[in-house]
N, CA, C, O and CB atoms as a CASP TS submission, in Angstrom:
PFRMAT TS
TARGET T0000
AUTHOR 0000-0000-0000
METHOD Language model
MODEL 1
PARENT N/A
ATOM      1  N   UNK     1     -83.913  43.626  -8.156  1.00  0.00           N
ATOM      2  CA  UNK     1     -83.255  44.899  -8.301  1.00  0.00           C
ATOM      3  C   UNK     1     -81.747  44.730  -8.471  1.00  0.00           C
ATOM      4  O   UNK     1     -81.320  45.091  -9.568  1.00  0.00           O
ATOM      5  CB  UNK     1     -83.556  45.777  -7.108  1.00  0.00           C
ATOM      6  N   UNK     2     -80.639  44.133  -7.384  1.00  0.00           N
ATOM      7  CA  UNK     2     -79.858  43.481  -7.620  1.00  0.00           C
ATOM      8  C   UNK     2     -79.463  42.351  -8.971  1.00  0.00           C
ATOM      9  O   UNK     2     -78.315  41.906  -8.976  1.00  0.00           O
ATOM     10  CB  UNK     2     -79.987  43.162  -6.660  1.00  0.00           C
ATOM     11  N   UNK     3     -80.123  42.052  -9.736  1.00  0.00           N
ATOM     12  CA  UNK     3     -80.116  40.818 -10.085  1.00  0.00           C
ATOM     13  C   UNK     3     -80.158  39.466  -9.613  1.00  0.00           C
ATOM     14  O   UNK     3     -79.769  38.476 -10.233  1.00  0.00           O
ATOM     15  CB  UNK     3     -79.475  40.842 -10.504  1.00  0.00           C
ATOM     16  N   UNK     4     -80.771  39.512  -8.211  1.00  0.00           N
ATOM     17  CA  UNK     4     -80.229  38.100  -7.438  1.00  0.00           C
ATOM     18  C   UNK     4     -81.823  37.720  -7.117  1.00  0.00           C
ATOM     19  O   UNK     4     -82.258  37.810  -5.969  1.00  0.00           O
ATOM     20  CB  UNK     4     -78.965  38.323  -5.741  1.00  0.00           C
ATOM     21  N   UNK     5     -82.812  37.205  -8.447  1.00  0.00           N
ATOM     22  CA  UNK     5     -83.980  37.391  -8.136  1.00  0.00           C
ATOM     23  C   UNK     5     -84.324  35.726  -7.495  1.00  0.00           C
ATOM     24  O   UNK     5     -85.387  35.309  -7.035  1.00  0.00           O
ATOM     25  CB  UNK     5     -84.829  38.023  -9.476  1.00  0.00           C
ATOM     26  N   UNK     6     -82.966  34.980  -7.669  1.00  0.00           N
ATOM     27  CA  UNK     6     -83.396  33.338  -7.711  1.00  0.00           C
ATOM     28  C   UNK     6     -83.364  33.178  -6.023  1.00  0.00           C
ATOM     29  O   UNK     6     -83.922  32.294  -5.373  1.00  0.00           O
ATOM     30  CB  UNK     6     -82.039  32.070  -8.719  1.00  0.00           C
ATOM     31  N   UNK     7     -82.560  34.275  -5.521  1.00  0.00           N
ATOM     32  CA  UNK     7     -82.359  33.925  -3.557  1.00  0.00           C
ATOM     33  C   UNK     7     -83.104  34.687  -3.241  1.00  0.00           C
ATOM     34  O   UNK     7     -83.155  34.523  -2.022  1.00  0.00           O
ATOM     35  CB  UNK     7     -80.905  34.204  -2.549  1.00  0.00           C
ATOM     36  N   UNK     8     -84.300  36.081  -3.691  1.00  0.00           N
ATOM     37  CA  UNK     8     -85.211  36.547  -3.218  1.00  0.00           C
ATOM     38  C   UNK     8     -86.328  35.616  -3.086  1.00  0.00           C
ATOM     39  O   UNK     8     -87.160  35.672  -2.180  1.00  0.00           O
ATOM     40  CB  UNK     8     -85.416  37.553  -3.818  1.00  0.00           C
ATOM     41  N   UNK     9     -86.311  34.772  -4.014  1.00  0.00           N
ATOM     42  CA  UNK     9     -87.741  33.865  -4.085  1.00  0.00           C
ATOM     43  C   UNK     9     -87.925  33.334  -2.969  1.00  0.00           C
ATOM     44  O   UNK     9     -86.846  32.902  -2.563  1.00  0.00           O
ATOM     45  CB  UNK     9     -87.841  32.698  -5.075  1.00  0.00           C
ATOM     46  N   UNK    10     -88.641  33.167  -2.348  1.00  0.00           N
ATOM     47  CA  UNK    10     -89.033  32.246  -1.175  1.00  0.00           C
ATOM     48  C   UNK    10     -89.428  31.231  -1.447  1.00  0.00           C
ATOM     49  O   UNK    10     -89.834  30.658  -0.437  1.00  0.00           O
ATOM     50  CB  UNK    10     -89.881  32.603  -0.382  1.00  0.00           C
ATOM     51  N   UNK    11     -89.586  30.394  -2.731  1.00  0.00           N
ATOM     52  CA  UNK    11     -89.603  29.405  -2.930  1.00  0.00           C
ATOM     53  C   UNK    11     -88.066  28.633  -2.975  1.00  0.00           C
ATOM     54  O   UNK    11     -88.051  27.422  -2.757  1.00  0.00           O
ATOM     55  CB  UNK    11     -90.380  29.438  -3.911  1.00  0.00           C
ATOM     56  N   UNK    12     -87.001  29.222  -3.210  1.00  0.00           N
ATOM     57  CA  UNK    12     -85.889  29.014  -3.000  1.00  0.00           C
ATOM     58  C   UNK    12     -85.143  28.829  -1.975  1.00  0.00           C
ATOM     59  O   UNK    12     -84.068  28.230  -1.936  1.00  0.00           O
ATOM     60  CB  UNK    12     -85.560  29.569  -3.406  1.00  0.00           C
ATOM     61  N   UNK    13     -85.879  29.498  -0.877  1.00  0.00           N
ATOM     62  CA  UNK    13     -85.428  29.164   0.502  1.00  0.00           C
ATOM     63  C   UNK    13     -85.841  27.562   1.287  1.00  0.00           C
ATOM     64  O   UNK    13     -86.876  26.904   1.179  1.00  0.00           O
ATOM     65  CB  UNK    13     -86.084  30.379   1.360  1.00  0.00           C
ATOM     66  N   UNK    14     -84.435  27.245   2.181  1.00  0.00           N
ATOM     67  CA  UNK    14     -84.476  25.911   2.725  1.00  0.00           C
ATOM     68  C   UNK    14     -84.164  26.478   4.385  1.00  0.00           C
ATOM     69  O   UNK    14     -83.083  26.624   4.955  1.00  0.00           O
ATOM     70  CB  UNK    14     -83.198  24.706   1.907  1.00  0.00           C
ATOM     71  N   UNK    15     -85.808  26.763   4.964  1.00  0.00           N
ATOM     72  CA  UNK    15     -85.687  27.582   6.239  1.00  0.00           C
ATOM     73  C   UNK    15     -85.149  25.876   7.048  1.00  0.00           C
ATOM     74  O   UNK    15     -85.342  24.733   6.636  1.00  0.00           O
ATOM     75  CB  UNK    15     -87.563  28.627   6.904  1.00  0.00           C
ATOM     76  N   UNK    16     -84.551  26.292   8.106  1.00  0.00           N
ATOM     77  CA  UNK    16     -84.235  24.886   8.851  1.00  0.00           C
ATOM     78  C   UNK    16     -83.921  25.837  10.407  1.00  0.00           C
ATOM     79  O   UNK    16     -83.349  26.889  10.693  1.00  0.00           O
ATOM     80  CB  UNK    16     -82.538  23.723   8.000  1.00  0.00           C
ATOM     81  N   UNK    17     -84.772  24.611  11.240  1.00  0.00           N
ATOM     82  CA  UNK    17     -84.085  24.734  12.605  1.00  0.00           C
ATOM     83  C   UNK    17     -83.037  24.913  12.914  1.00  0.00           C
ATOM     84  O   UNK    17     -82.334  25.035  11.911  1.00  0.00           O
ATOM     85  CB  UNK    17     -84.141  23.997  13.218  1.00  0.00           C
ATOM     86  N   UNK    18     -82.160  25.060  14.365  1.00  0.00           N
ATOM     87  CA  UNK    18     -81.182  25.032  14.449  1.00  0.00           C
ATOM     88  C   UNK    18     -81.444  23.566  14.591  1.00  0.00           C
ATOM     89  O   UNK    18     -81.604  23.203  13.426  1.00  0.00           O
ATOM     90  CB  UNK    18     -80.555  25.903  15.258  1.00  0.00           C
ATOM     91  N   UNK    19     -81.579  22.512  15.369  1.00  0.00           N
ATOM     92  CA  UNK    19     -81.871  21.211  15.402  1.00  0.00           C
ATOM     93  C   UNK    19     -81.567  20.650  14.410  1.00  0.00           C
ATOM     94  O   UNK    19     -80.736  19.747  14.317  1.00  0.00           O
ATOM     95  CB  UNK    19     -82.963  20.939  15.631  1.00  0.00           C
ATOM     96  N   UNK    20     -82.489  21.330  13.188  1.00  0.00           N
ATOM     97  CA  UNK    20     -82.275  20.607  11.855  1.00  0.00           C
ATOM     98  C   UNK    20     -80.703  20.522  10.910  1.00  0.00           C
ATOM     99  O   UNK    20     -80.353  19.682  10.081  1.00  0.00           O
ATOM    100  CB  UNK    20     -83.336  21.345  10.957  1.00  0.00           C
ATOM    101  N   UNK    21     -79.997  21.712  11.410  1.00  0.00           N
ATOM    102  CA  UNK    21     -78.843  22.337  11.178  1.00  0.00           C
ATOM    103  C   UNK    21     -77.886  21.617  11.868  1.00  0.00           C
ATOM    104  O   UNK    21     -76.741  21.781  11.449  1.00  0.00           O
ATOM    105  CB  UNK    21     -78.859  23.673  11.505  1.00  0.00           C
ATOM    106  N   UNK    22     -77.961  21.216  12.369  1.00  0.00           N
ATOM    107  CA  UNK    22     -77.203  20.446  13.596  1.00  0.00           C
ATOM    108  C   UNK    22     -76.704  18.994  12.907  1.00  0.00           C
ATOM    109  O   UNK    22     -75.567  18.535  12.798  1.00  0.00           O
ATOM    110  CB  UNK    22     -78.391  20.132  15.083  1.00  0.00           C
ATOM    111  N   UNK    23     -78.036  18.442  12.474  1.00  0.00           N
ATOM    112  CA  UNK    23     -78.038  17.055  11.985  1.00  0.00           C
ATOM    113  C   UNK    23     -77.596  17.360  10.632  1.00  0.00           C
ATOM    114  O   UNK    23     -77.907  16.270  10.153  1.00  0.00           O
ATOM    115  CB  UNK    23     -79.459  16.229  12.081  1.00  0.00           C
ATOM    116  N   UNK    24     -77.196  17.888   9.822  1.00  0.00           N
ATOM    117  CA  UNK    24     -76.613  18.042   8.729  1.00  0.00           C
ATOM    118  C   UNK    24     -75.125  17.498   9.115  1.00  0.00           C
ATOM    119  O   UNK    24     -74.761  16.677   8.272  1.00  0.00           O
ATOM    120  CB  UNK    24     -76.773  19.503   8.217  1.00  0.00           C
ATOM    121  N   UNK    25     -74.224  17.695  10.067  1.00  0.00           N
ATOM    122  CA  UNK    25     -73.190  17.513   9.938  1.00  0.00           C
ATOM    123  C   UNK    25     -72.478  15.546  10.513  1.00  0.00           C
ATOM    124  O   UNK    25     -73.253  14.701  10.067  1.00  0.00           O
ATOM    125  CB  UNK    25     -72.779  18.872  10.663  1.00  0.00           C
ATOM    126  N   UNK    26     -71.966  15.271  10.857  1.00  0.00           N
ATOM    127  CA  UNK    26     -71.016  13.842  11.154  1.00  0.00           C
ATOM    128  C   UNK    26     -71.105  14.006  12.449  1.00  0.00           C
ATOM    129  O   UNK    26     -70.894  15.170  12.790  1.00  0.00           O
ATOM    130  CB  UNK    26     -69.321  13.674  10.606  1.00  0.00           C
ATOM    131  N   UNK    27     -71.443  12.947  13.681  1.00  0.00           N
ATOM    132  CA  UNK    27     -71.020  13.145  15.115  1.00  0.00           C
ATOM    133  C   UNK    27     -70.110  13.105  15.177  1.00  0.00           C
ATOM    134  O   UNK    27     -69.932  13.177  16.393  1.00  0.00           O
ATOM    135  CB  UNK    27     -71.314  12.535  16.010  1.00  0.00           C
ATOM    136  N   UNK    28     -68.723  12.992  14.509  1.00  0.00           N
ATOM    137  CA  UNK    28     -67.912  13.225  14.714  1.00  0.00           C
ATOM    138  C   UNK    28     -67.048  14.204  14.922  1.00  0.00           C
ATOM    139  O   UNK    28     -66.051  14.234  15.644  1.00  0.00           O
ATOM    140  CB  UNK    28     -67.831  12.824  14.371  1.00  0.00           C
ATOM    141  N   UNK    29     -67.535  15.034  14.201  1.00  0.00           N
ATOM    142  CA  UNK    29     -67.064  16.717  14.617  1.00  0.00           C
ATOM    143  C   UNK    29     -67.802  17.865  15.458  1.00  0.00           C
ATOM    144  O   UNK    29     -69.026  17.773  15.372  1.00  0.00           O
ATOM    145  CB  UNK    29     -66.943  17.462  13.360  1.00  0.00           C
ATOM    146  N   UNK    30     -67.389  18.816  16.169  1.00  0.00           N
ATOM    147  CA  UNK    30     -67.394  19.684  16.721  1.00  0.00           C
ATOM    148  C   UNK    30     -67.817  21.109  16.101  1.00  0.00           C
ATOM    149  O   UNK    30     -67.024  21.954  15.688  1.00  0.00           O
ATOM    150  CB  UNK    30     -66.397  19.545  17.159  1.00  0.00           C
ATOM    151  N   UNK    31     -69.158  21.206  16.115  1.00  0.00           N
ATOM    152  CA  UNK    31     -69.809  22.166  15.549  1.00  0.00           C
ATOM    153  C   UNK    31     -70.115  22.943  16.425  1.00  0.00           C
ATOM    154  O   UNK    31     -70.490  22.663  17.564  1.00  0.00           O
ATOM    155  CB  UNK    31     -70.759  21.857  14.878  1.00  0.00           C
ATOM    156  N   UNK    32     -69.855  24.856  15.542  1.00  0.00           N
ATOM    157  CA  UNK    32     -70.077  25.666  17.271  1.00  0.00           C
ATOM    158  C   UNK    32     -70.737  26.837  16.303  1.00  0.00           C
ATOM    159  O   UNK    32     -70.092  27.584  15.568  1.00  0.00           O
ATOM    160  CB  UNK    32     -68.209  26.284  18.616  1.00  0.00           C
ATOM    161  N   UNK    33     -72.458  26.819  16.509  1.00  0.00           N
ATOM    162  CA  UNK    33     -73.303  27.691  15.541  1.00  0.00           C
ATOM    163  C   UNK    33     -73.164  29.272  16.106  1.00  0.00           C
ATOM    164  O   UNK    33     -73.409  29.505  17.290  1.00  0.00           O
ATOM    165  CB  UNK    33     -75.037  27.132  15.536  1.00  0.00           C
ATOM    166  N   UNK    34     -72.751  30.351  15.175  1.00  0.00           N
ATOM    167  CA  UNK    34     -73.388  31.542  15.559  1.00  0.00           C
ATOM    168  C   UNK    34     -74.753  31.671  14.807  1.00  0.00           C
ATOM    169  O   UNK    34     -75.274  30.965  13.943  1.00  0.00           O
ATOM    170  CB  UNK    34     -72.461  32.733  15.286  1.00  0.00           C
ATOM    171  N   UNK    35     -75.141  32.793  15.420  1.00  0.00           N
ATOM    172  CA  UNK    35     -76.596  33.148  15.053  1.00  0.00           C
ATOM    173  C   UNK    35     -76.295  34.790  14.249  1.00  0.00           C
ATOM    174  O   UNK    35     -75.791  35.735  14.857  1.00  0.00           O
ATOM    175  CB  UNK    35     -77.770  33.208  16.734  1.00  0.00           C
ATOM    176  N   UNK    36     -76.621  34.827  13.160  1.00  0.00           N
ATOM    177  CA  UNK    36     -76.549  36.474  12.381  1.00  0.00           C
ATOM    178  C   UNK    36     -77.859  36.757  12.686  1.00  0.00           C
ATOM    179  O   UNK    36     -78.854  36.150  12.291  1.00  0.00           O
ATOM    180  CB  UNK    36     -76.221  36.674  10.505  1.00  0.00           C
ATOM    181  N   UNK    37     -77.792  37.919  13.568  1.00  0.00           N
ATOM    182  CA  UNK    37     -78.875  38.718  14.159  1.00  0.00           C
ATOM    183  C   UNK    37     -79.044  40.291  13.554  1.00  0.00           C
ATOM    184  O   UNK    37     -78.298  41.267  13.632  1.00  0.00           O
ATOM    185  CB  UNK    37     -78.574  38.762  15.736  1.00  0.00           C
ATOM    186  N   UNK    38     -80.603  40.057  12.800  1.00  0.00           N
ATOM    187  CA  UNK    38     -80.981  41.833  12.460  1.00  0.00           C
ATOM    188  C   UNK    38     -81.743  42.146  13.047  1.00  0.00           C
ATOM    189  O   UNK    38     -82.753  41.507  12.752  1.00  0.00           O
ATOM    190  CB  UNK    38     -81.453  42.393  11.230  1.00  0.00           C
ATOM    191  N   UNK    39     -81.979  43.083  14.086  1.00  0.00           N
ATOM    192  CA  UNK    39     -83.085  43.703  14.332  1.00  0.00           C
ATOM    193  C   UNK    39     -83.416  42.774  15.749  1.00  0.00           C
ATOM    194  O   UNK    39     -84.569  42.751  16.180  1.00  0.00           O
ATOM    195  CB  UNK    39     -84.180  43.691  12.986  1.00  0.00           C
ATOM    196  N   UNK    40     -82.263  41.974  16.470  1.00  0.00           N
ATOM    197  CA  UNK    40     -82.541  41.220  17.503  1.00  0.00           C
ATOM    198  C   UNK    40     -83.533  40.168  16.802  1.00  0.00           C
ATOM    199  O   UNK    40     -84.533  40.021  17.505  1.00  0.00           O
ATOM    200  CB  UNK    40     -83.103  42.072  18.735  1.00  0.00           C
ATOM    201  N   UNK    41     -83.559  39.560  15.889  1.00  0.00           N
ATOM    202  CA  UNK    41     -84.212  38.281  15.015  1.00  0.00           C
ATOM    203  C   UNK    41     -83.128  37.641  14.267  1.00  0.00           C
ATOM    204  O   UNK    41     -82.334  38.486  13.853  1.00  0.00           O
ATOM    205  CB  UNK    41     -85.402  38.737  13.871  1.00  0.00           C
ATOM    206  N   UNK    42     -82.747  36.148  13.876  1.00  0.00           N
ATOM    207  CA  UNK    42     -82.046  35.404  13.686  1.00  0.00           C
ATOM    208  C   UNK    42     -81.951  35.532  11.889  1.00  0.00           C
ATOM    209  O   UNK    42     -82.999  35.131  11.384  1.00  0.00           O
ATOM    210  CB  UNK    42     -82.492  34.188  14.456  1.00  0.00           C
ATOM    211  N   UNK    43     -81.095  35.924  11.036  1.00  0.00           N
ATOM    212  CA  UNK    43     -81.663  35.449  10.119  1.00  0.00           C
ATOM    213  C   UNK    43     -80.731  34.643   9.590  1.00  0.00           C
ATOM    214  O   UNK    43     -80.737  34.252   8.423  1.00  0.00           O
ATOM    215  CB  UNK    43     -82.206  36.289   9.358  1.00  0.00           C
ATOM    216  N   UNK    44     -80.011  34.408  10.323  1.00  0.00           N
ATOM    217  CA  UNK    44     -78.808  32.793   9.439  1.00  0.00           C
ATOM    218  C   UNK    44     -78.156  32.546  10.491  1.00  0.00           C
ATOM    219  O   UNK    44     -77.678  33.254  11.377  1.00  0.00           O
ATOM    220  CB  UNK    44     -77.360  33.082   7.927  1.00  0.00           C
ATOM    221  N   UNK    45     -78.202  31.143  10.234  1.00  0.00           N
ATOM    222  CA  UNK    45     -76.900  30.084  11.306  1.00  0.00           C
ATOM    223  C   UNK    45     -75.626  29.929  10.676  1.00  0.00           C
ATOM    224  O   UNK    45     -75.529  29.374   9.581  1.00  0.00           O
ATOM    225  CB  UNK    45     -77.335  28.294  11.587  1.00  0.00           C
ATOM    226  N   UNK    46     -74.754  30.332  11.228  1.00  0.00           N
ATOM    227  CA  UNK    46     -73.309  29.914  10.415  1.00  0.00           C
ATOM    228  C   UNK    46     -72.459  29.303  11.451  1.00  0.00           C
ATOM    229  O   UNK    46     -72.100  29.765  12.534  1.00  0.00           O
ATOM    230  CB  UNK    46     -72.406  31.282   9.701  1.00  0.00           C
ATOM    231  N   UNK    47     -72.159  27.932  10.780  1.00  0.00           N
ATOM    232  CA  UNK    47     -71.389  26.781  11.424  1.00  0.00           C
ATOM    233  C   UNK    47     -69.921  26.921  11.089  1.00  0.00           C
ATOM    234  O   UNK    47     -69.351  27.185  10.031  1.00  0.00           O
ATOM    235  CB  UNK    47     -71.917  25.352  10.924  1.00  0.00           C
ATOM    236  N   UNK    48     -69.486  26.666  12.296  1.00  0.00           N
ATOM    237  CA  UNK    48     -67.794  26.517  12.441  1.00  0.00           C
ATOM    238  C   UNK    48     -67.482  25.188  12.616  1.00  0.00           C
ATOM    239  O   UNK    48     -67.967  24.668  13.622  1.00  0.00           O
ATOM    240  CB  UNK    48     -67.100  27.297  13.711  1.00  0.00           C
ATOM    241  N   UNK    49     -66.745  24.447  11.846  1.00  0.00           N
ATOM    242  CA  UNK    49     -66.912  22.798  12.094  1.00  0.00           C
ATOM    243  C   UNK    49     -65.037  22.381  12.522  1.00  0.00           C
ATOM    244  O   UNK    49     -64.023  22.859  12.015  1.00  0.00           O
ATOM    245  CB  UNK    49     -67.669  21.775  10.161  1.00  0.00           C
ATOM    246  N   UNK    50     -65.111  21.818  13.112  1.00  0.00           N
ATOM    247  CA  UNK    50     -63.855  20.923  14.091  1.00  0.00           C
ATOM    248  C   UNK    50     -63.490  19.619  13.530  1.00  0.00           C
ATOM    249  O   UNK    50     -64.322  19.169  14.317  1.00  0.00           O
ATOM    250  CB  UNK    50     -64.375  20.501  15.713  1.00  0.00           C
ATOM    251  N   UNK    51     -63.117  18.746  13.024  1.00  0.00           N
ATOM    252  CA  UNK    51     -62.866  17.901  12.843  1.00  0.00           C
ATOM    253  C   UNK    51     -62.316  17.193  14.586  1.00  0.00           C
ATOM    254  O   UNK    51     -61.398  17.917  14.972  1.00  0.00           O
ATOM    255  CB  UNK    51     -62.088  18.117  11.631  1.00  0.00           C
ATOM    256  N   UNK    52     -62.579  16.185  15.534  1.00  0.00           N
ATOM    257  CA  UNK    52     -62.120  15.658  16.721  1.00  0.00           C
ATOM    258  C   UNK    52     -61.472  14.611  16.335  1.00  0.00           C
ATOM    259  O   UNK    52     -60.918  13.888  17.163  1.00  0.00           O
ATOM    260  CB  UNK    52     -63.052  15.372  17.685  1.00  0.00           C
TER
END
């Protein structure tokens, strides 16, 4: 409807743990996840990253 039919697909989606989200980044930095909550359900992690 939007035109944004390629991020509706659910084949397009890369669902990941927070765990899994976690290990994406360097132990070297300081990662501090919020959670975007609809409806009291999670639907995205967004990382704040630190360089230490």
């Amino acid at each position: 409807m939007l035109g944004r039919g390629f991020f509706a697909d659910k084949n397009n989606l890369n669902l990941v743990s927070m765990k899994q989200f976690l290990q994406c980044f360097p132990e070297d930095v300081t990662v501090k996840i919020y959670k975007q909550r609809i409806f009291g359900i999670t639907a995205s992690l967004i990382a704040v990253v630190k360089k230490t």
